[in-house]
Backbone bond lengths (Angstrom), bond angles and torsions (degrees), N, CA, C in turn:
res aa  C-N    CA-C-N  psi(-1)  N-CA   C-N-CA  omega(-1)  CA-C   N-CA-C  phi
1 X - - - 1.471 - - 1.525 109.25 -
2 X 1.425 121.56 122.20 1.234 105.82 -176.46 1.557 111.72 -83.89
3 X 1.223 96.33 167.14 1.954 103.49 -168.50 2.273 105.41 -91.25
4 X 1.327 103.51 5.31 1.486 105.34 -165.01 1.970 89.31 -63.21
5 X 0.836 103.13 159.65 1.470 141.81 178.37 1.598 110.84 -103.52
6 X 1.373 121.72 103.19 1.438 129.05 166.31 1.920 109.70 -32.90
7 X 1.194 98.87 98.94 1.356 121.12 -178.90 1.923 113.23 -75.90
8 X 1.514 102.08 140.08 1.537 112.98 -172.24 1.610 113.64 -70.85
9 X 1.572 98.65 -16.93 1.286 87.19 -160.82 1.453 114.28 -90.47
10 X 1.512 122.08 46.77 1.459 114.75 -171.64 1.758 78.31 -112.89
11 X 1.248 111.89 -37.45 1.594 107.07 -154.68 1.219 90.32 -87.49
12 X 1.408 128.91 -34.56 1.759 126.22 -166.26 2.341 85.05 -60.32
13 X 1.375 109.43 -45.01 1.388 92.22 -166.53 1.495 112.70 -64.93
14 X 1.529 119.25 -27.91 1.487 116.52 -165.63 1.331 85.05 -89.78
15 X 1.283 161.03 -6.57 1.438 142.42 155.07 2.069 107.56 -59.80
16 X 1.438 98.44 -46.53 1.483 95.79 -174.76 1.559 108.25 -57.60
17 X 1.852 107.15 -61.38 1.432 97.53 177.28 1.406 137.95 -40.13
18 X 1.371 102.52 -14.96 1.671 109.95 -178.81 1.670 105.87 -86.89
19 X 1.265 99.38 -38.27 1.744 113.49 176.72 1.423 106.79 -45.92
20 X 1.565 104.92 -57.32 1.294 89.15 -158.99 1.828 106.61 -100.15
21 X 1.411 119.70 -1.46 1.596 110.75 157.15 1.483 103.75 -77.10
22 X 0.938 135.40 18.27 1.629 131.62 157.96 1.776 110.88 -79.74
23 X 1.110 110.58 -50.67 1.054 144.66 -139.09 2.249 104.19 -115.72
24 X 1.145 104.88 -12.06 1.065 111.53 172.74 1.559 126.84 -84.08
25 X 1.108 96.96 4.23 1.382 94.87 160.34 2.130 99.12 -159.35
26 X 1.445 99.81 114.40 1.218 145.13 -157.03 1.565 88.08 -44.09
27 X 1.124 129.15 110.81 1.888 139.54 154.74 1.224 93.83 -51.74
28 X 1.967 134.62 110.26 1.081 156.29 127.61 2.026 126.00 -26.61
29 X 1.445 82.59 -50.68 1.666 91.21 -158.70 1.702 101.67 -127.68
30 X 1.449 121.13 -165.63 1.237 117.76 -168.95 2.071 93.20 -82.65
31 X 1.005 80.68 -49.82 1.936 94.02 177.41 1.370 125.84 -48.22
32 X 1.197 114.22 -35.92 1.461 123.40 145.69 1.540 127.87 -42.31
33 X 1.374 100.51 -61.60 1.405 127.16 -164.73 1.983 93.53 -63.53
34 X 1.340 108.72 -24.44 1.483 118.61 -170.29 1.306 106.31 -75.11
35 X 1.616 108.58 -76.54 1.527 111.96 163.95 1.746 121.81 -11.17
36 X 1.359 80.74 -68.81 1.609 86.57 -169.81 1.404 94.85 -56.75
37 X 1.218 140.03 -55.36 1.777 117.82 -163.56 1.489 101.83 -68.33
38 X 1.443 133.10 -24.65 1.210 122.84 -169.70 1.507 99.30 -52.92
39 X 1.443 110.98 -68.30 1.537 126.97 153.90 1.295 125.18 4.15
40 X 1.432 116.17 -83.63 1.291 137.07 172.91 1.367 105.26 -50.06
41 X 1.447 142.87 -36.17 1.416 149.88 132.92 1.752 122.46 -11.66
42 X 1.737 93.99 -61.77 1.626 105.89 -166.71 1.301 97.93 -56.00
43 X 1.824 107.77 -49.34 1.705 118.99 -145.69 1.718 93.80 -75.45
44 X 1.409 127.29 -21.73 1.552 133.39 -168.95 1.449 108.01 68.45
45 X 1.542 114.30 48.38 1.051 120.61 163.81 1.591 106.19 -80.71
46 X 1.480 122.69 -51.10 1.412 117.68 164.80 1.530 98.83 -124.80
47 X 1.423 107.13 159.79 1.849 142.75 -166.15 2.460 92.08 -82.76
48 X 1.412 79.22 140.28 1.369 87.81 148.83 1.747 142.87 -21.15
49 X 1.622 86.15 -61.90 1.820 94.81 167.67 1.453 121.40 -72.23
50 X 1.273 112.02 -37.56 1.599 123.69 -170.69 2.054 90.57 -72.93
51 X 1.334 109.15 -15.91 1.745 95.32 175.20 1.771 108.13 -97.01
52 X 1.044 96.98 -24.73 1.977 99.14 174.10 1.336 105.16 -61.57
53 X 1.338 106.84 -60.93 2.091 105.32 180.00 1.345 97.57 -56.40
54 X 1.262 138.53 -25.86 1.878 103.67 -165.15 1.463 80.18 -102.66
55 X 1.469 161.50 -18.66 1.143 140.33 -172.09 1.591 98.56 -78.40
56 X 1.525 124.02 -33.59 0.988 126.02 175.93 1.523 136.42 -67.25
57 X 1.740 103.54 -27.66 1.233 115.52 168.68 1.868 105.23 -81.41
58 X 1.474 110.18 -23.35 1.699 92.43 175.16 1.509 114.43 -86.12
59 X 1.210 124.79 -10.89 1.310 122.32 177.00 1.590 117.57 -85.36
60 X 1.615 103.75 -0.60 1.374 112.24 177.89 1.683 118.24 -61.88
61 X 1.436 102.27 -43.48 1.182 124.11 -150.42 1.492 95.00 -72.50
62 X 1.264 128.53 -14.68 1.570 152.00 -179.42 1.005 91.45 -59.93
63 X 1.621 121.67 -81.64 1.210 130.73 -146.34 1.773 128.87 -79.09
64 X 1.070 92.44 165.77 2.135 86.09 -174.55 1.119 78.23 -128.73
65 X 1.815 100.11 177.39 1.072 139.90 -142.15 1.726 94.00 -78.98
66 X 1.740 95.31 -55.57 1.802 101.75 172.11 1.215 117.91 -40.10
67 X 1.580 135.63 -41.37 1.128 126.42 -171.03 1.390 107.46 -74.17
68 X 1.394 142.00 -13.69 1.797 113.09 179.62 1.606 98.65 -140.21
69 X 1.650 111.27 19.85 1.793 103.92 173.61 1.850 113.87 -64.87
70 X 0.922 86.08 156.98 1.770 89.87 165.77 1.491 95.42 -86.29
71 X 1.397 98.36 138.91 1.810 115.64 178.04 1.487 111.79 -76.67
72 X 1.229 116.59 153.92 1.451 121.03 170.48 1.415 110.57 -33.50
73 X 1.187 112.86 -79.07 1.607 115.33 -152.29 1.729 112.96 -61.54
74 X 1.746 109.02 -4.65 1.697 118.42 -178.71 1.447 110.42 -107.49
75 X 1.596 121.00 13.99 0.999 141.97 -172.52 1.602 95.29 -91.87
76 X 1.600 97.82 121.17 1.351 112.12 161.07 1.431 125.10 -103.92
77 X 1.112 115.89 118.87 1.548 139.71 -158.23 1.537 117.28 -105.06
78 X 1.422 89.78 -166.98 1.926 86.62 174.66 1.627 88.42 174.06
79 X 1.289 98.35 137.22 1.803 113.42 -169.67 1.710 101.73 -79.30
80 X 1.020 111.84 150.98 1.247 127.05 167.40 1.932 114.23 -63.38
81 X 1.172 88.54 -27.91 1.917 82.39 -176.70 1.059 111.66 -104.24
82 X 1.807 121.85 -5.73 1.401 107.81 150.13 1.203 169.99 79.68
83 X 1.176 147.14 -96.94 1.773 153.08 151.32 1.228 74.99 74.90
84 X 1.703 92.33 141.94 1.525 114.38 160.89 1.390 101.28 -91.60
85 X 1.578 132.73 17.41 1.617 112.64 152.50 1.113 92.50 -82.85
86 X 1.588 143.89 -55.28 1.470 141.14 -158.40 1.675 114.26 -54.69
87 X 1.793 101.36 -25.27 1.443 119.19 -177.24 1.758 119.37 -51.22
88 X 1.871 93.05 -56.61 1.511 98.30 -135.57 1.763 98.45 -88.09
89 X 1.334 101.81 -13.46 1.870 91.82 179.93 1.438 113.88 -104.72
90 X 1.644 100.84 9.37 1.533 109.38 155.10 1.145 107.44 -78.70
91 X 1.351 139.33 -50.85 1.428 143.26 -152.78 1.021 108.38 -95.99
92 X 1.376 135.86 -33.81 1.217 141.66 134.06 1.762 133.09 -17.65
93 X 1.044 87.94 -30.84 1.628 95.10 -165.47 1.358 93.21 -108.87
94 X 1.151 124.78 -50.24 1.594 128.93 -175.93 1.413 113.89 -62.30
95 X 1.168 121.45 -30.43 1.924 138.52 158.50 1.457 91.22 79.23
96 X 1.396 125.19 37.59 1.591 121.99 -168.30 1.627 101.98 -109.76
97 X 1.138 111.47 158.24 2.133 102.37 176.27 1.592 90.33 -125.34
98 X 1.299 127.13 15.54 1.621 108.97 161.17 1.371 110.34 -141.93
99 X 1.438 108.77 137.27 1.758 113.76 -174.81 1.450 105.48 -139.66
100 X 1.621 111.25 138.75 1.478 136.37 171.14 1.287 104.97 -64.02
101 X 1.327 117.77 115.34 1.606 124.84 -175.78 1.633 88.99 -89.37
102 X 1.109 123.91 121.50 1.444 125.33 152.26 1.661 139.91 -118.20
103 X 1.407 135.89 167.40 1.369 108.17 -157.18 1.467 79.72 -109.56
104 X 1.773 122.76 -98.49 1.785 117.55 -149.45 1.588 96.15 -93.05
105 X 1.445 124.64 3.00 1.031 98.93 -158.25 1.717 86.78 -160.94
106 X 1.676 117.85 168.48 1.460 119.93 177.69 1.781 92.63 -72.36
107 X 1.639 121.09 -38.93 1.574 116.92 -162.61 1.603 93.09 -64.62
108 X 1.170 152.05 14.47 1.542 141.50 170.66 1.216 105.17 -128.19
109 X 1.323 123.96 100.36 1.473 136.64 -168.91 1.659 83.19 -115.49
110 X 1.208 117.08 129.42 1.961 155.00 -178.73 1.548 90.85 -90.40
111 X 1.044 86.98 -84.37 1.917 82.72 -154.82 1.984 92.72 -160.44
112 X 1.097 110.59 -165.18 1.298 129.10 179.37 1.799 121.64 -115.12
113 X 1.095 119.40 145.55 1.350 121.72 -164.19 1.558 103.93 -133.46
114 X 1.676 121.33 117.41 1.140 120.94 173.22 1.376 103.38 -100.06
115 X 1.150 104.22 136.43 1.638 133.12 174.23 1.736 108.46 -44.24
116 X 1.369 101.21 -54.11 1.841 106.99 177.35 1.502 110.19 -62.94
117 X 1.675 125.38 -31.73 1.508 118.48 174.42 1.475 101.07 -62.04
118 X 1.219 150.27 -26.55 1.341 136.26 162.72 1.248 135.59 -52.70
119 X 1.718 109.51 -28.76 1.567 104.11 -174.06 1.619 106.26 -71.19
120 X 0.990 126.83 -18.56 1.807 126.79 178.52 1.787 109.77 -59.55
121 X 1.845 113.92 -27.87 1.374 122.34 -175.14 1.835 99.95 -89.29
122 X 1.008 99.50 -24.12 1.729 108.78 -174.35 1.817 114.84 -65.98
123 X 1.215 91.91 -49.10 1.695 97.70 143.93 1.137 172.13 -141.28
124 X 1.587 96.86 58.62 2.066 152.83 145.93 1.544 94.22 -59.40
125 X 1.478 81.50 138.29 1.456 90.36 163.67 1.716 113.54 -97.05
126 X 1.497 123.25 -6.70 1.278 104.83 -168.70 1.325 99.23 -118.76
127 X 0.883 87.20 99.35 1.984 115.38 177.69 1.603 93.85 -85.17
128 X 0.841 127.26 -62.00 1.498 105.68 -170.88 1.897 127.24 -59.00
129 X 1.394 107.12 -6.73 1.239 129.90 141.45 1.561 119.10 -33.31
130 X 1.389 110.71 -52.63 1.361 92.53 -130.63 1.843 89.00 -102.17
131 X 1.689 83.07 165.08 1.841 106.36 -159.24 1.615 95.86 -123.82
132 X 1.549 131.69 131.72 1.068 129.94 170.30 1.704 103.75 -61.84
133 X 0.806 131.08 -33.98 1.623 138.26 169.15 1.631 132.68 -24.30
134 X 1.578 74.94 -46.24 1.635 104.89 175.80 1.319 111.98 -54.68
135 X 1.660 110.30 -62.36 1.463 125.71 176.07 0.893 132.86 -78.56
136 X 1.400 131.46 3.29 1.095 127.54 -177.01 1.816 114.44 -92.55
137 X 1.891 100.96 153.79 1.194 83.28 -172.96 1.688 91.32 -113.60
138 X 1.319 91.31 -166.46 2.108 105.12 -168.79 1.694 105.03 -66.77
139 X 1.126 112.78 113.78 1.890 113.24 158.12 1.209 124.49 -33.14
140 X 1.335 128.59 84.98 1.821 110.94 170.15 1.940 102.73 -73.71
141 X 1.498 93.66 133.33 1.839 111.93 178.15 1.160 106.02 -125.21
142 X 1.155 119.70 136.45 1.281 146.71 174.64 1.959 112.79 -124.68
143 X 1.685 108.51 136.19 1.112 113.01 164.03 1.508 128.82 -48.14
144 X 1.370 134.89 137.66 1.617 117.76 173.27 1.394 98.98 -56.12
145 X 0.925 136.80 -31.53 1.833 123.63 171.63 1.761 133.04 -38.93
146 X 1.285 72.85 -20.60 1.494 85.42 -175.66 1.652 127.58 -74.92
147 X 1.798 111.41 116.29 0.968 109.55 161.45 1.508 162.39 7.31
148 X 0.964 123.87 44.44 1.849 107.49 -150.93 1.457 116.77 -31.25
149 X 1.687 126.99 -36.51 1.536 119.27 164.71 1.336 116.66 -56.59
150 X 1.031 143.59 -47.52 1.651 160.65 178.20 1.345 81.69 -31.71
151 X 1.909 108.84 -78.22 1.141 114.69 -132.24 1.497 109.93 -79.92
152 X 1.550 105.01 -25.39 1.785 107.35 165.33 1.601 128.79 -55.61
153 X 1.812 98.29 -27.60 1.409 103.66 168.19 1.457 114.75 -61.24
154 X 1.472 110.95 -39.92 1.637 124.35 -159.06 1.384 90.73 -60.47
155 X 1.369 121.27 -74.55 1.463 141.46 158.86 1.755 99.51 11.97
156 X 1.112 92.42 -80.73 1.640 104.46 -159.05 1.494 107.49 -69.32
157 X 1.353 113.59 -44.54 1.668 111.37 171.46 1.729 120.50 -84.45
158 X 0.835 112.34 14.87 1.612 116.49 164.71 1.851 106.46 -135.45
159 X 1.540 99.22 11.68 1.277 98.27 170.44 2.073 122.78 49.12
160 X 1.408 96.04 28.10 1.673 93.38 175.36 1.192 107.75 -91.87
161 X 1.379 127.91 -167.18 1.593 149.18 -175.29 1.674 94.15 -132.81
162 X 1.215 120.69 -51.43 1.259 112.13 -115.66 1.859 91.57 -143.74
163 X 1.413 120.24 87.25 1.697 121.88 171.42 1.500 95.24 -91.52
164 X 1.893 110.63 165.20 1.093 155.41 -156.91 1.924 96.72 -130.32
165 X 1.414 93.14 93.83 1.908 82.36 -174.56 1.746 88.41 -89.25
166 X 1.565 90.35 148.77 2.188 106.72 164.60 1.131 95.42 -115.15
167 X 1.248 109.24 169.23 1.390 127.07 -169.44 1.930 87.11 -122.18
168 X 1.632 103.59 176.79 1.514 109.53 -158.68 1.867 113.29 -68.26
169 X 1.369 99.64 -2.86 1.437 97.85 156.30 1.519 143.93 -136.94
170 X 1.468 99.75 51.57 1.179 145.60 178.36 1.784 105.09 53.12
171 X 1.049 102.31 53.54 1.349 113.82 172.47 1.769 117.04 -109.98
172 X 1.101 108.74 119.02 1.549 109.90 171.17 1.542 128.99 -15.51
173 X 1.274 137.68 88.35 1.789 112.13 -153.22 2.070 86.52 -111.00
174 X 1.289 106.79 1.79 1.928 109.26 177.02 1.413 98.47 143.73
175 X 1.277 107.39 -153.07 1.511 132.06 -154.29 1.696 106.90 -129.28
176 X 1.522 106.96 -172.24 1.734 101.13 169.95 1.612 92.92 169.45
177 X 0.933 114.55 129.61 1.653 104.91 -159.01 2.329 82.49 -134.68
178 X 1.444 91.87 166.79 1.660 105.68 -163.07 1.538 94.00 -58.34
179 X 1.397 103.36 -41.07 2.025 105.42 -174.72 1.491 89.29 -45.68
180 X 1.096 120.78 -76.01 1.496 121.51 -158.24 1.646 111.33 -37.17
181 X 0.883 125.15 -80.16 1.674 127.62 158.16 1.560 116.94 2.34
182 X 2.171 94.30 -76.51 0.993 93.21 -168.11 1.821 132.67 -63.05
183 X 1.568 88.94 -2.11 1.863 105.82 -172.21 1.508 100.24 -76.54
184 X 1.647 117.02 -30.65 1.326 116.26 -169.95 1.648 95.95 -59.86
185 X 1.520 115.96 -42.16 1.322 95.03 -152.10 2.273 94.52 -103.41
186 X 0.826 114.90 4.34 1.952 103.20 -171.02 2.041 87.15 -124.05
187 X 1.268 115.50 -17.54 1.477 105.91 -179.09 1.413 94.45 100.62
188 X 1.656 111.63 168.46 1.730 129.58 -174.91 1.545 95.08 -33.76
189 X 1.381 122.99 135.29 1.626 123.22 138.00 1.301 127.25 -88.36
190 X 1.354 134.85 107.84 1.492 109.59 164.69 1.213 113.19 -108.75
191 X 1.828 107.34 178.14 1.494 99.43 -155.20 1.569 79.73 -143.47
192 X 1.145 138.74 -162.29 1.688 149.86 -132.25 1.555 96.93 -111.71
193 X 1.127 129.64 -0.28 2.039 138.53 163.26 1.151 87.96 -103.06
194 X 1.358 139.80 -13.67 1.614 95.24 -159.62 2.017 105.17 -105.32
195 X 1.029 113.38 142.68 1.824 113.99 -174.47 1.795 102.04 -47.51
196 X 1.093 94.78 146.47 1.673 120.73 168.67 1.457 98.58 -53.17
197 X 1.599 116.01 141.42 1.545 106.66 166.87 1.316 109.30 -58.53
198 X 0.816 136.23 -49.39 1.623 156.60 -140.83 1.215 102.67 -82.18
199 X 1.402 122.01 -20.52 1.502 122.23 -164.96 1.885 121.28 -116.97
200 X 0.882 111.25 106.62 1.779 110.61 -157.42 1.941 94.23 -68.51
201 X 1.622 114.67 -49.72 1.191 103.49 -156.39 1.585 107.34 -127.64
202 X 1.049 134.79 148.98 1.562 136.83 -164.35 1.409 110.23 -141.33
203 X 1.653 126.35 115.81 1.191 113.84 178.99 1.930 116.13 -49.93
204 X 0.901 110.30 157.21 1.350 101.65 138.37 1.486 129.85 -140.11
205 X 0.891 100.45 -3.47 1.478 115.84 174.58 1.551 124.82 -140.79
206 X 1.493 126.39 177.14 1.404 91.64 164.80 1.683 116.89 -88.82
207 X 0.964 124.15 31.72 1.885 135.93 -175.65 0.974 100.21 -148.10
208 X 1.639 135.18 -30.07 1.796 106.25 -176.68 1.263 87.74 -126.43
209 X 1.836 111.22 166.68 1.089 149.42 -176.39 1.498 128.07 -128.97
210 X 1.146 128.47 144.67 1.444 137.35 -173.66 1.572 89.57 -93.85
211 X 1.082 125.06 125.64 1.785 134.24 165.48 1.286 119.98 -130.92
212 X 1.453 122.31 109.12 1.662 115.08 159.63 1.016 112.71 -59.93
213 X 1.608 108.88 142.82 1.537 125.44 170.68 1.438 114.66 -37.97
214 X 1.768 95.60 -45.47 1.764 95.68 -170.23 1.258 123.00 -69.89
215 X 1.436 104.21 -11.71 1.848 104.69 -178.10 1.831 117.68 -40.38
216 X 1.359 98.14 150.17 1.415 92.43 -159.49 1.503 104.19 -90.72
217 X 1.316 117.65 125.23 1.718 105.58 173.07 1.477 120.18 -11.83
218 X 1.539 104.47 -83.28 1.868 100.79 175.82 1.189 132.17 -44.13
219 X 1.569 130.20 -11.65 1.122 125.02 152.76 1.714 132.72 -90.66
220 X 1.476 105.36 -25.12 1.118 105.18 156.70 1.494 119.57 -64.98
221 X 1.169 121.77 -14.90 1.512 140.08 179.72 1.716 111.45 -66.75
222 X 1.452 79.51 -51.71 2.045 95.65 176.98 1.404 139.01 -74.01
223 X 1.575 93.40 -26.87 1.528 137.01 164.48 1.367 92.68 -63.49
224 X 1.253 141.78 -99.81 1.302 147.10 -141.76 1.484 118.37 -95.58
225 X 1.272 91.42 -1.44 2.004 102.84 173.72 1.066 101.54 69.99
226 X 1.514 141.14 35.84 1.488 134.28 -179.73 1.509 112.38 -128.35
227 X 1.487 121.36 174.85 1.136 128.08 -127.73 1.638 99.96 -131.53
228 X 1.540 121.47 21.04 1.559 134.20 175.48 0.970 98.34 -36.96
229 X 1.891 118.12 137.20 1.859 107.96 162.55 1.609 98.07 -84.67
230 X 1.091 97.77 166.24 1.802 119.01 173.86 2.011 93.48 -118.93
231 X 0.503 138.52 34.50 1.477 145.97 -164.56 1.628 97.22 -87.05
232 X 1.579 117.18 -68.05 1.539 123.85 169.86 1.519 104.44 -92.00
233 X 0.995 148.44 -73.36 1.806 134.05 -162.00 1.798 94.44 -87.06
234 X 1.339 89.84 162.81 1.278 125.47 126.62 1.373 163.55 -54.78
235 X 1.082 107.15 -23.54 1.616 129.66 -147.85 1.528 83.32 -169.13
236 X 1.907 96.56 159.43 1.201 133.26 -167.82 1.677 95.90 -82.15
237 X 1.171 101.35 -51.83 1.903 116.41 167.57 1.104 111.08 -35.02
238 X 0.843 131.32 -21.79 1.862 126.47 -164.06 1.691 96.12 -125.01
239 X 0.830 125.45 -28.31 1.498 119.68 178.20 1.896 99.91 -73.77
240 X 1.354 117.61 -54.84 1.451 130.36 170.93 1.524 98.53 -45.47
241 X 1.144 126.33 -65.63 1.475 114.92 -157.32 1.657 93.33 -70.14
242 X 1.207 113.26 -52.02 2.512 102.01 178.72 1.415 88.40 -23.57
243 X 1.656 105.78 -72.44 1.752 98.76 -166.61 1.265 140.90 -16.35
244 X 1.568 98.50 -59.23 1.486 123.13 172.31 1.588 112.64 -49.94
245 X 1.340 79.82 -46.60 1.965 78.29 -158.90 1.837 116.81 90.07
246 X 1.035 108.59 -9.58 1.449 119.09 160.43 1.257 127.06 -176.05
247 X 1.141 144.49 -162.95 1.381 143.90 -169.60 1.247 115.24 -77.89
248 X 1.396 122.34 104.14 1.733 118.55 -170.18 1.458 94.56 -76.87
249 X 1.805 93.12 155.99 1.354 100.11 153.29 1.424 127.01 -105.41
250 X 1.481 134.56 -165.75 1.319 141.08 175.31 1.819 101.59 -43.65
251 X 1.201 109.41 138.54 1.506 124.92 170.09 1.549 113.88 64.76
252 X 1.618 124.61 0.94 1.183 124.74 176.90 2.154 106.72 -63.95
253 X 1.598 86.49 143.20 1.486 77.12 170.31 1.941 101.98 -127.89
254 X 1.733 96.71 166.44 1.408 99.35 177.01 1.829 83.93 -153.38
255 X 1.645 82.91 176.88 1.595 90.72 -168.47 1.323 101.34 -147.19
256 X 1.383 136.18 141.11 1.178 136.12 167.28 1.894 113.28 -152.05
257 X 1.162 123.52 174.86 1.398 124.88 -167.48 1.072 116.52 -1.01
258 X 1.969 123.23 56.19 1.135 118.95 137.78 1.893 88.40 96.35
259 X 1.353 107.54 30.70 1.764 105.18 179.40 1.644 88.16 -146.18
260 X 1.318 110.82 139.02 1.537 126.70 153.33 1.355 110.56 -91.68
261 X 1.687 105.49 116.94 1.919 101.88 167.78 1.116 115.31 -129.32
262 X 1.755 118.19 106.49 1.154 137.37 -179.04 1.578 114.92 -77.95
263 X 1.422 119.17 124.69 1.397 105.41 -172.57 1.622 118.42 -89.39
264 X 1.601 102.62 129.96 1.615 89.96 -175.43 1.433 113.39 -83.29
265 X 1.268 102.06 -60.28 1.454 122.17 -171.48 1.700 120.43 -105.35
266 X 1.441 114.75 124.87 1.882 96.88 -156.86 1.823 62.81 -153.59
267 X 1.956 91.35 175.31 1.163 100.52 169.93 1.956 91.83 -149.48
268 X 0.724 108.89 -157.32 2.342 113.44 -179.33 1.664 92.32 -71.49
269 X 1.392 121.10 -56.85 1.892 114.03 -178.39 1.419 101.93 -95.96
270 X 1.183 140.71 3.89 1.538 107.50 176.87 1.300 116.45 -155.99
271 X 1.385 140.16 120.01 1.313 130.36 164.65 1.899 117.20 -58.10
272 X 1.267 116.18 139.61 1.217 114.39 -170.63 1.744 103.59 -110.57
273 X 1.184 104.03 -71.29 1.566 107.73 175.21 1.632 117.41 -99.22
274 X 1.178 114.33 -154.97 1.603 125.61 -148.82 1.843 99.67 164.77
275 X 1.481 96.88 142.22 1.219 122.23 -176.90 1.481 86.40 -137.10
276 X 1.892 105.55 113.96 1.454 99.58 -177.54 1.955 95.02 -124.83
277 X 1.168 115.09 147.44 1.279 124.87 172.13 1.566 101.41 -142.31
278 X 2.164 101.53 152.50 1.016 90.74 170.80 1.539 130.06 -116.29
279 X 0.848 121.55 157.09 1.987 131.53 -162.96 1.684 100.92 -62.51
């Protein structure tokens, strides 16, 4: 009986041969370049996900900055003059660690303010000292022209999170931070604020509540023991926006049968979350 050991290199070669009949005749165009990963898919050379990130990293190069910034008016900010009482149940509530310091207006963006440079003032005693000015760090801005690959490089070699897009006459047109980017190309990230898919509504208090837009009437119905028609919407989202009368933005509130719904998270087509309390 011989003593040899089942050797790698039969399969290491039938992995290459597949490599390179992929690859043996040269991908020309983007459609090419597709095939072949569909390919590389069939044979299980790479998984499903490992083909979303590279379709996602080539469709990057498409996109600009305009297509996935947060717009001016959904821009959450924080004034330059301030008080860290005025600070902390803004930042608090917004569950964000980077903010647009601005002076009279959203078109005068200062600099940027991380949430963690505060905990060093949190326990100081001379709070009446303190100047958002101090902490703030430098704005990186970028044109809406801009690339999303460009700008992910910029990202990483100037080490920011977080650009200030202008529009062509150097006016503030929103924001666009590395998360944003990086969602174009790996899909949604969430992180330890953000709701469970699975979960429509989340206390947070004993009077207010965390609510997705999408929650379905009848369960918000069952949830709160109340009596919403589902007659025209679906969703809690669509009953909120009738309210409005048009497309709210960030922090708008409206009120109806005895519920306050503050909007957290919205974008130009869709409200996402809700901060609901009741009256």
């Amino acid at each position: 009986m011989s003593d040899e050991q089942p050797s790698s290199e039969g399969n290491d070669k039938s992995w290459l041969d597949k490599i390179g009949l992929l690859f043996s005749s040269e991908p020309r165009t983007r459609e090419d370049l597709q095939d072949v990963l569909n390919v590389a898919v069939d044979n299980e050379l790479i998984d499903r996900d490992a083909l979303s990130i590279i379709e996602g990293a080539m469709q990057v190069s498409d996109l600009h900055a305009r297509d996935i910034m947060i717009p001016r008016a959904q821009m959450i900010v924080v004034k330059e003059d301030a008080t860290l009482c005025d600070l902390l149940p803004h930042i608090i509530e917004s569950a964000h660690s980077r903010f647009p310091v601005i002076g009279d207006s959203t078109d005068q963006v200062l600099g940027i303010l991380l949430a963690k440079d505060l905990l060093p003032r949190l326990l100081a005693q001379e709070h009446a000292e303190f100047r958002v000015s101090d902490l703030m760090r430098p704005c990186f801005v970028v044109p809406e022209s801009k690339r999303l690959n460009v700008l992910l490089r910029e990202f990483r070699q100037n080490r920011n999170h977080m650009a200030i897009v202008i529009d062509e006459y150097g006016g503030v047109a929103g924001l666009v931070t590395i998360e944003d980017v990086l969602e174009e190309i790996v899909g949604e990230i969430e992180d330890e604020t953000d709701i469970d898919e699975d979960e429509f509504i989340r206390r947070i208090t004993d009077s207010e509540f965390f609510v997705k837009a999408l929650t379905p009437i009848d369960e918000f119905n069952e949830y709160f023991q109340t009596a919403l028609s589902d007659e025209e919407f679906d969703t809690i989202g669509g009953l909120v926006i009738q309210a409005f009368g048009h497309m709210p933005a960030r922090n708008e509130i409206t009120s109806f049968n005895d519920f306050s719904f503050k909007v957290i998270h919205a974008d130009q087509r869709k409200i996402q979350s809700l901060r609901v309390s009741k009256l």
